[in-house]
C-alpha positions as CSV (number, residue, x, y, z in Angstrom):
1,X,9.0,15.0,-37.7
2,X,6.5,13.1,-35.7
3,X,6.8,12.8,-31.9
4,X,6.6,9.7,-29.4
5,X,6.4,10.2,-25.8
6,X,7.9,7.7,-23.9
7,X,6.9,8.0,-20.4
8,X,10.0,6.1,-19.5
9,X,11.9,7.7,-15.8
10,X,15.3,5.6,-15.2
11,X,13.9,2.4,-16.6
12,X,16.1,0.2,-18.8
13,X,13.2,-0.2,-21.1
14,X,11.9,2.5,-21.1
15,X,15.3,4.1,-21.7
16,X,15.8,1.4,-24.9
17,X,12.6,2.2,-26.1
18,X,13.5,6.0,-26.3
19,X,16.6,5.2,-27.7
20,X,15.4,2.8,-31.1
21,X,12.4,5.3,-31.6
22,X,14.8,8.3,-31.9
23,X,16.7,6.7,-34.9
24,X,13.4,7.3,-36.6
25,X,11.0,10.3,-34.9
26,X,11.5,12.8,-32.3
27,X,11.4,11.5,-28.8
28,X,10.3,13.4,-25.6
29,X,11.8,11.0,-22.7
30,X,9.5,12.2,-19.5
31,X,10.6,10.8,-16.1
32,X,9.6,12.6,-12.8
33,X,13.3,13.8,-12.7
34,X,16.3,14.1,-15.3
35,X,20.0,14.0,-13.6
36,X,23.2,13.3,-15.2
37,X,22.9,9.2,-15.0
38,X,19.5,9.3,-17.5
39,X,21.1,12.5,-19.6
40,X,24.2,10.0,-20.1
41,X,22.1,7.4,-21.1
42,X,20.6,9.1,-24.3
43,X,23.4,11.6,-24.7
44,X,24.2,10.2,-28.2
45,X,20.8,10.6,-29.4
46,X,20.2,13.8,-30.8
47,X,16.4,13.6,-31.5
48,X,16.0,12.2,-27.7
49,X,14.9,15.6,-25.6
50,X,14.7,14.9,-21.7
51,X,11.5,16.3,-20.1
52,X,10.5,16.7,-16.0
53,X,6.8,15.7,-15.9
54,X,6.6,18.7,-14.0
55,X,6.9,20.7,-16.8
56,X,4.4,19.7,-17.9
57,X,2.1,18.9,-15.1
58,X,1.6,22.1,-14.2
59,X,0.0,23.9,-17.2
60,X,-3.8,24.2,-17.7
61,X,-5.7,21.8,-20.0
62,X,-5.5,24.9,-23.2
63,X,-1.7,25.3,-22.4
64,X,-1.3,21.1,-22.3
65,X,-3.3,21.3,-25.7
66,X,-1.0,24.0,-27.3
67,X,1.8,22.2,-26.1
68,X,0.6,18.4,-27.3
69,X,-0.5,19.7,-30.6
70,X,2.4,21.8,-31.1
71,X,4.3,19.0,-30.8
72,X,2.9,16.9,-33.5
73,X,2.6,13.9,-30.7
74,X,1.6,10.8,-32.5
75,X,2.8,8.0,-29.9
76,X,2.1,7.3,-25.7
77,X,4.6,4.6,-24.5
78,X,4.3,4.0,-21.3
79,X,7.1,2.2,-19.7
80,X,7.9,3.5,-17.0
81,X,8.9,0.9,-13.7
82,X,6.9,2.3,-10.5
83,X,9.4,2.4,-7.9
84,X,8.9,4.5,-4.3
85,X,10.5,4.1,-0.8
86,X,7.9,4.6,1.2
87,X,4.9,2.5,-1.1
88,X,1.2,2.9,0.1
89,X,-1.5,0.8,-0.8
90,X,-3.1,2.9,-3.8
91,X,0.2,4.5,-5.2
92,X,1.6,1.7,-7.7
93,X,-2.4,1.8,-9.1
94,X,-2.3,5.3,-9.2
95,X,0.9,5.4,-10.8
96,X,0.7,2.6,-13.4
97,X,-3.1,3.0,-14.5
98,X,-5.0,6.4,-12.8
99,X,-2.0,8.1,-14.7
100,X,-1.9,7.1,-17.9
101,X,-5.4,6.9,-17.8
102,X,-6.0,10.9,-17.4
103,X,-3.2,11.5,-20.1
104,X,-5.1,9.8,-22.7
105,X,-8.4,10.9,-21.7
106,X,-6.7,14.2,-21.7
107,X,-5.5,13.8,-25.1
108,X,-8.7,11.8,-26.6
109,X,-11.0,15.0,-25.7
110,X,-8.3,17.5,-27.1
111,X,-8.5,15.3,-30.3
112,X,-4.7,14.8,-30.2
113,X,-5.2,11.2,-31.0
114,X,-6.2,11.0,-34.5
115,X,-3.2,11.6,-36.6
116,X,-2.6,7.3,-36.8
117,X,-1.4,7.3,-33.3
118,X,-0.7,4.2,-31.0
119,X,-0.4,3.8,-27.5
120,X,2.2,0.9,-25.9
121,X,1.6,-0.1,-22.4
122,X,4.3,-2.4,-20.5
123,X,2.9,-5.1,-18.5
124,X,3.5,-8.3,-16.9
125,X,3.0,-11.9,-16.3
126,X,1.5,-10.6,-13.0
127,X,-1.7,-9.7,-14.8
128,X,-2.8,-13.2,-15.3
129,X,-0.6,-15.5,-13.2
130,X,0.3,-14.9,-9.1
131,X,4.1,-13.9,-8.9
132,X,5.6,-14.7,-5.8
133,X,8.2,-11.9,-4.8
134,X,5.6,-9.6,-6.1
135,X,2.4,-7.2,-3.9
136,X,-1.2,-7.8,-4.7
137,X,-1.0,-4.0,-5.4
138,X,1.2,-4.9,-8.5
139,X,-0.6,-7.6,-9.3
140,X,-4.0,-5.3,-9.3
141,X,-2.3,-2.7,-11.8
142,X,-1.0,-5.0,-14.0
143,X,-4.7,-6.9,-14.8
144,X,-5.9,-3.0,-15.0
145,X,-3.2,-2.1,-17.8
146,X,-4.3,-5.2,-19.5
147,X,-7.9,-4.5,-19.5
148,X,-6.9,-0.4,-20.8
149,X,-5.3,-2.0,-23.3
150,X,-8.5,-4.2,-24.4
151,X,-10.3,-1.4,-23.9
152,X,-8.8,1.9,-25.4
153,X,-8.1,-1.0,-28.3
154,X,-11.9,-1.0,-29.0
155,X,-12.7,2.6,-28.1
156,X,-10.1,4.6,-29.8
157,X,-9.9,2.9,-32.8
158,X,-9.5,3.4,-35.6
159,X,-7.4,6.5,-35.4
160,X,-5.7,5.1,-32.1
161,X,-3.9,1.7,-31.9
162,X,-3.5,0.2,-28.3
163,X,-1.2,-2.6,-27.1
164,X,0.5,-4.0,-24.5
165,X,4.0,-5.5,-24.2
166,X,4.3,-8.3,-21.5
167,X,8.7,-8.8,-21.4
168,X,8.2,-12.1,-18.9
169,X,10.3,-12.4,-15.6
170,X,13.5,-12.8,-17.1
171,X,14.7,-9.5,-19.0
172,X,18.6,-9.2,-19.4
173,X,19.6,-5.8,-17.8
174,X,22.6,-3.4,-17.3
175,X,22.0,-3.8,-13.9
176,X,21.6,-7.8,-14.0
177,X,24.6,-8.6,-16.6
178,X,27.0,-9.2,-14.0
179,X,24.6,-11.2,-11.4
180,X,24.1,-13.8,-14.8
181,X,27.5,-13.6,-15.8
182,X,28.6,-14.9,-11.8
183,X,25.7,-17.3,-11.9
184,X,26.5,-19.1,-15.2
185,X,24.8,-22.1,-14.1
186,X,21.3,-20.3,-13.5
187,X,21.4,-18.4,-16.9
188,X,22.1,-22.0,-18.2
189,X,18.8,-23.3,-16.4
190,X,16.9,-20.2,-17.5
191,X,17.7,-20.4,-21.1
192,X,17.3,-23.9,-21.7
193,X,13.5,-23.3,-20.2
194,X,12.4,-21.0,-22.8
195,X,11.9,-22.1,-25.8
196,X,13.6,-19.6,-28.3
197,X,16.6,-20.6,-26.0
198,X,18.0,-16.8,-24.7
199,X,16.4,-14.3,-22.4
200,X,15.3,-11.2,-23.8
201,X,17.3,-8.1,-23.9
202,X,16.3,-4.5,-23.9
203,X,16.7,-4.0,-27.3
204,X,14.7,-7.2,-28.6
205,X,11.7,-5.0,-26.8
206,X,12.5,-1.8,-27.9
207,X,12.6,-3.2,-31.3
208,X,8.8,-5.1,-30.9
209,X,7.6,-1.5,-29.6
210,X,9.0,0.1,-32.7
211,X,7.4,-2.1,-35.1
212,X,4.2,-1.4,-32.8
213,X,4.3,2.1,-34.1
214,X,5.2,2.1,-37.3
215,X,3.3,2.2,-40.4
216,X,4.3,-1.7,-41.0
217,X,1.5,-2.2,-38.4
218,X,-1.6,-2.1,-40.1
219,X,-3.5,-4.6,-38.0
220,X,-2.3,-5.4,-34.4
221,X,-4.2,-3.7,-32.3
222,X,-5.7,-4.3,-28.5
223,X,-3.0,-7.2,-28.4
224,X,-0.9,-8.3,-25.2
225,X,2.5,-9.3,-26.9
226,X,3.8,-12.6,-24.6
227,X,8.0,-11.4,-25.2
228,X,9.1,-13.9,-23.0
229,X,10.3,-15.9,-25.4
230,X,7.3,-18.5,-25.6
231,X,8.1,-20.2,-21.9
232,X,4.7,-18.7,-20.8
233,X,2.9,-21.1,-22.9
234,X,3.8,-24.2,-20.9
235,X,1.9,-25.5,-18.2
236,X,2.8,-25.4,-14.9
237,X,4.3,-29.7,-14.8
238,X,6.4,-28.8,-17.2
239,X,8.9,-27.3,-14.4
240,X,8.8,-30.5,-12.9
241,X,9.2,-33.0,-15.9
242,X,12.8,-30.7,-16.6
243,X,14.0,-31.6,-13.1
244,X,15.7,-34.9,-14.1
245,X,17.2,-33.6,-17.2
């Protein structure tokens, strides 16, 4: 059975995306630390195994290899949500792009990337517009992970596809369910603003990440997939011209 490692910590996506991909391969779900809340989240899923990136970390580049290719890893999805509570200016980069950067490198010299594999990044609106509540730190990484996925789309290929996923600012959550369902009037406002008319869930990305992997992709490759729901193809007056209605 082929294997997909989601590089996914406590993240609701990341977490979904482990989740669909298990119905179909074996998953390894690496986080920087497994407790009970993520072991209950993907306790049903039998093909889901729940890795501490120390374990792997701290091997040698031979033991890494032995270990990758013993595996019979075919997919990198990194979707991961950088989170720390004492943030400095060069961690989120370090997280979001140094890291995965080394892993495929890692894996490109070790020739572990040439069994049709694909590699997902998760990005963000951030990368090409400025988002207010957000750092210029996350703004930085996000551009990077788009350009990684440009380029690693053009290098690797054509045993490697590379794409990105871009969700949009409004994602429905476990952990936001209830502030929409108390705000009735907001989720209202948000849906009527995209045009498919809902926000996007978890699964509606897990599912497009999926697809990404399969063998039903045959072409897309080096892409930034715009899952928002279509609302980032407006300009910016059309905010305003929806005020009267």
């Amino acid at each position: 059975m082929k294997t997909s490692i989601v590089f996914g910590g406590h993240s609701p996506i990341g977490v979904a995306i482990s989740r669909e991909l298990s119905q179909e391969s074996r998953v390894l779900h690496i986080s920087r630390k497994t407790d009970l809340t993520l072991q209950a989240k993907v306790s049903d899923c039998p093909n889901i195994s729940l890795i501490s990136w120390g374990s792997y970390s701290h091997l040698l580049n031979q033991d890494k290899t032995d270990l990758l290719s013993a595996q019979n890893c075919t997919n990198l999805i990194f979707a991961y949500k950088y989170s720390s509570e004492s943030p400095n200016d060069l961690e989120q980069f370090e997280v979001e792009v140094l890291f995965p950067m080394k892993i495929i490198q890692f894996m490109a010299s070790a020739h572990l990337l040439t069994r049709d594999s694909n590699i997902i990044f998760l990005t963000s609106p951030a990368a090409d517009f400025v988002v207010a509540d957000q750092s210029l730190n996350y703004h930085i990484s996000k551009a990077a992970i788009n350009q990684m996925t440009r380029f690693y789309g053009t290098r690797l290929a054509p045993s490697t596809k590379v794409n990105a996923i871009a969700p949009g600012s409004f994602v429905l959550k476990d952990r936001n369910k209830n502030y929409y369902k108390t705000n009735p009037v907001l989720k209202k406002t948000i849906e009527d603003f995209v045009p498919l008319g809902k926000i996007s869930t978890v699964s509606d990305i897990a599912r497009v990440v999926a697809f990404l992997v399969s063998r039903e992709n045959t072409i897309i490759n080096g892409q930034i997939l715009d899952l928002s729901g279509g609302y980032l193809n407006y300009e910016p007056s059309h905010v305003f011209l929806n005020l009267d209605q």
